[in-house]
C-alpha positions as CSV (number, residue, x, y, z in Angstrom):
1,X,0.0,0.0,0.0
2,X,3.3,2.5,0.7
3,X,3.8,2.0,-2.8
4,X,0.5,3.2,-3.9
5,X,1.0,6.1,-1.8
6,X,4.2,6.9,-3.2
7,X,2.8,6.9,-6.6
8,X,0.1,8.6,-6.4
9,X,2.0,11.4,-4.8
10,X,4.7,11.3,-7.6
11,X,1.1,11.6,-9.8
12,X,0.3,15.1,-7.6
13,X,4.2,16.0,-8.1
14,X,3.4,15.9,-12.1
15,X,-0.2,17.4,-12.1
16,X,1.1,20.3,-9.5
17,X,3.5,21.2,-12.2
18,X,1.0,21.0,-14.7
19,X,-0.7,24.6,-14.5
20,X,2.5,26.7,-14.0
21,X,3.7,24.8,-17.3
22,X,0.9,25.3,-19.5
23,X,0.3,29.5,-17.9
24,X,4.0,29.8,-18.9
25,X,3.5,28.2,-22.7
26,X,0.2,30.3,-23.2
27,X,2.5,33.4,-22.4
28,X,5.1,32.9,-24.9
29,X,2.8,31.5,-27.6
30,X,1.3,35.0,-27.1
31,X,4.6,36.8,-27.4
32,X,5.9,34.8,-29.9
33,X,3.2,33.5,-32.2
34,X,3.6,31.5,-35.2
35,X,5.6,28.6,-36.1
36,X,9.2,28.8,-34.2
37,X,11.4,26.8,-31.9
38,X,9.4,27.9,-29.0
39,X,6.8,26.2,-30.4
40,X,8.2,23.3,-30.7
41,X,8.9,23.2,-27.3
42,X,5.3,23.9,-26.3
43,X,4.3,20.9,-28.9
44,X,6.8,19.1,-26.7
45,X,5.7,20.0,-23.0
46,X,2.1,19.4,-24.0
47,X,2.9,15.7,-25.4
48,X,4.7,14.6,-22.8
49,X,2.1,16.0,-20.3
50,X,-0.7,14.2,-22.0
51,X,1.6,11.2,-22.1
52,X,1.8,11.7,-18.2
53,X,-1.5,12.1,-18.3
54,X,-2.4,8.8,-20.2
55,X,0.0,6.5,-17.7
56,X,-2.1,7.8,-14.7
57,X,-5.3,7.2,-15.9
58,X,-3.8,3.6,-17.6
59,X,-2.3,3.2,-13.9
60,X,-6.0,3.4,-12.1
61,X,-7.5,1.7,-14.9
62,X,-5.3,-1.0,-14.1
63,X,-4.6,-1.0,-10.7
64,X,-5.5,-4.4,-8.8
65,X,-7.3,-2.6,-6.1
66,X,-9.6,-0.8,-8.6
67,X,-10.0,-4.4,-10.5
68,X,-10.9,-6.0,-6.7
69,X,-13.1,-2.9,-5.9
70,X,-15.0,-3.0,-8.9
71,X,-15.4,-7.2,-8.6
72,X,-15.7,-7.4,-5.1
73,X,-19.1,-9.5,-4.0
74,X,-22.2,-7.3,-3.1
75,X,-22.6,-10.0,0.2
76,X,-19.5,-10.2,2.1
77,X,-19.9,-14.0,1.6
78,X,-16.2,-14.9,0.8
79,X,-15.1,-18.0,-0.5
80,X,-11.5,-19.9,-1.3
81,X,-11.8,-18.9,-5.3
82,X,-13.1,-14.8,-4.0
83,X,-9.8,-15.0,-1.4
84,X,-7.7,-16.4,-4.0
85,X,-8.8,-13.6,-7.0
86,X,-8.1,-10.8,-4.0
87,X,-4.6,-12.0,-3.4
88,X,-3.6,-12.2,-6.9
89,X,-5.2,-8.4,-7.6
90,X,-3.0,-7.3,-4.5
91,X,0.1,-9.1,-6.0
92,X,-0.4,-7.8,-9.6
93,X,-1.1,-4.5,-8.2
94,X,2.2,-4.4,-6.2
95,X,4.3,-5.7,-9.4
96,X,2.3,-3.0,-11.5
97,X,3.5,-0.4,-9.1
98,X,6.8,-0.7,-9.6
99,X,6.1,-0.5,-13.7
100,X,4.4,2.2,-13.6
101,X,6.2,4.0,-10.8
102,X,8.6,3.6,-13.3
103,X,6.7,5.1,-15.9
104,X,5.7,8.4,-13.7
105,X,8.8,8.9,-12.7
106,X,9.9,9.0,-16.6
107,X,7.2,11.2,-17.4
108,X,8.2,13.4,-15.2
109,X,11.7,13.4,-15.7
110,X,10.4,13.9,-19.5
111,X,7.9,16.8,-18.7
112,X,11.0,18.5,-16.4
113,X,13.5,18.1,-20.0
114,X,11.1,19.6,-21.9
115,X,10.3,22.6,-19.6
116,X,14.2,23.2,-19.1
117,X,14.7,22.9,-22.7
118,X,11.4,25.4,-23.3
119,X,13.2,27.8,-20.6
120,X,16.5,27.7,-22.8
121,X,14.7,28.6,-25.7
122,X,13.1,31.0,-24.3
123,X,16.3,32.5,-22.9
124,X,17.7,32.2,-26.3
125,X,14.6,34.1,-27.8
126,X,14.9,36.9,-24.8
127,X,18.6,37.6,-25.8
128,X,17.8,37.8,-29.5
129,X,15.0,40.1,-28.7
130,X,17.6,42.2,-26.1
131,X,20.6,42.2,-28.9
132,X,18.1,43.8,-31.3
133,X,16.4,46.1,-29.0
134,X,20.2,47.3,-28.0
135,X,21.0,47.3,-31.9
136,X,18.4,49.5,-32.1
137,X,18.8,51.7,-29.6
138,X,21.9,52.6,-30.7
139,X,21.5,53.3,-33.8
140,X,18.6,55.3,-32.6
141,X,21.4,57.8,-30.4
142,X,23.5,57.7,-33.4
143,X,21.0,59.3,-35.7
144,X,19.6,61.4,-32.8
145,X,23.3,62.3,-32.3
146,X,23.5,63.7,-35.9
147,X,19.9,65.1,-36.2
148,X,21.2,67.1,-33.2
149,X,24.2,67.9,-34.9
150,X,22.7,69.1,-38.2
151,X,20.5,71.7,-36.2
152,X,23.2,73.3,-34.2
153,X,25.1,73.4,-37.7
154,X,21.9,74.6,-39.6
155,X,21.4,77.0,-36.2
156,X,24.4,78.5,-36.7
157,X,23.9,78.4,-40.7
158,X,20.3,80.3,-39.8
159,X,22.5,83.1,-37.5
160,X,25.1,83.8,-40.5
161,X,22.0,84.2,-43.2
162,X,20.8,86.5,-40.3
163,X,24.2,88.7,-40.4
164,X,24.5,88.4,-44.0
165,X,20.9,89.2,-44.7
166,X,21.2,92.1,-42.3
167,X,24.4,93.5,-44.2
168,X,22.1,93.3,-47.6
169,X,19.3,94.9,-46.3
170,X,21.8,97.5,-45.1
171,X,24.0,97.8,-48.1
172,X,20.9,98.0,-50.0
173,X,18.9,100.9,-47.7
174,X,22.2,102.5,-47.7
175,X,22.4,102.2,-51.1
176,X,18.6,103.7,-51.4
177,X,19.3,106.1,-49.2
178,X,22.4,107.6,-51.3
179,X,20.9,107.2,-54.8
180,X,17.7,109.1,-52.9
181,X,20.0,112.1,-52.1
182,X,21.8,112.2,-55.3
183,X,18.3,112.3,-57.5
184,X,17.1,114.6,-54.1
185,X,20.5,117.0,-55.3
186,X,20.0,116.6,-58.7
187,X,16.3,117.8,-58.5
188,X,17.4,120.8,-56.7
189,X,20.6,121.5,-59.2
190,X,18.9,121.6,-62.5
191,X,18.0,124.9,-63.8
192,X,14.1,125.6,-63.5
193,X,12.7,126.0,-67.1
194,X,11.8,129.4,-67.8
């Protein structure tokens, strides 16, 4: 009977694991959709979990005391042939136990290679995504780095038109200004018709 005990909690050990497992493949199939190595982990973890899944319903189906419980006699009338059919159950079910011990404790072992190879990939994917976003960011500064550059250049570009415009516009009133008082000494030079 330990053994059954040990089994089944080796069973609770796998199905405890179950929910963080599958929350943690819904996440990435989210972040990473499509078909990619991540994937095929996921494909991975979930066949091996319903593989689990498969040997611990196989085990109760074929567990001796489920046999015996589901044959036992409605009358507690027991005969030589009714004692003999409960001692084999109990010794087939002890023999089984040790198979599909066995067979949980693979599964397991299975589900647990699967998840740590899922969690490399993962890691894998994460850098890749980190390299890219630092690529990025860099070459983001670098271009920021010149856009800034080109407007202090053009800034200072702007304040030299502003000095040059400013000696045009006075070069040119100047220039208004003396052809003004030339045609203004002119007019007042010329000899009034008679």
């Amino acid at each position: 009977m330990t053994e059954h005990a040990t089994i089944r909690e080796r069973m609770a050990d796998l199905l405890r694991e179950v929910p963080d497992v599958v929350n943690q493949c819904e996440q990435y199939q989210t972040l990473y959709p499509g078909q990619n190595t991540i994937q095929l982990c996921i494909n991975d973890i979930y066949h091996n979990l319903l593989v689990a899944l498969e040997a611990i319903v196989e085990w109760y189906k074929q567990s001796g005391w489920s046999k015996w419980a589901a044959s036992r006699p409605k009358s507690f009338v027991w005969s030589l042939n009714r004692v003999l059919t409960v001692a084999e159950h109990a010794a087939d079910s002890v023999l089984k136990n040790n198979n599909y011990g066995r067979t949980i404790d693979q599964c397991l072992q299975n589900i647990r290679q699967s998840k740590g190879r899922f969690t490399e990939e993962t890691q894998v994917y994460l850098a890749y995504y980190q390299q890219a976003t630092f690529q990025g960011t860099r070459k983001l500064n670098a271009q920021s780095h010149e856009i800034n550059s080109n407007v202090l250049s053009l800034g200072g570009r702007v304040a030299q038109a502003e000095v040059n415009l400013q000696h045009v516009v006075n070069a040119g009133i100047n220039g208004l200004m003396g052809h003004l008082d030339d045609t203004i000494k002119n007019a007042d030079c010329k000899p009034k018709p008679l």
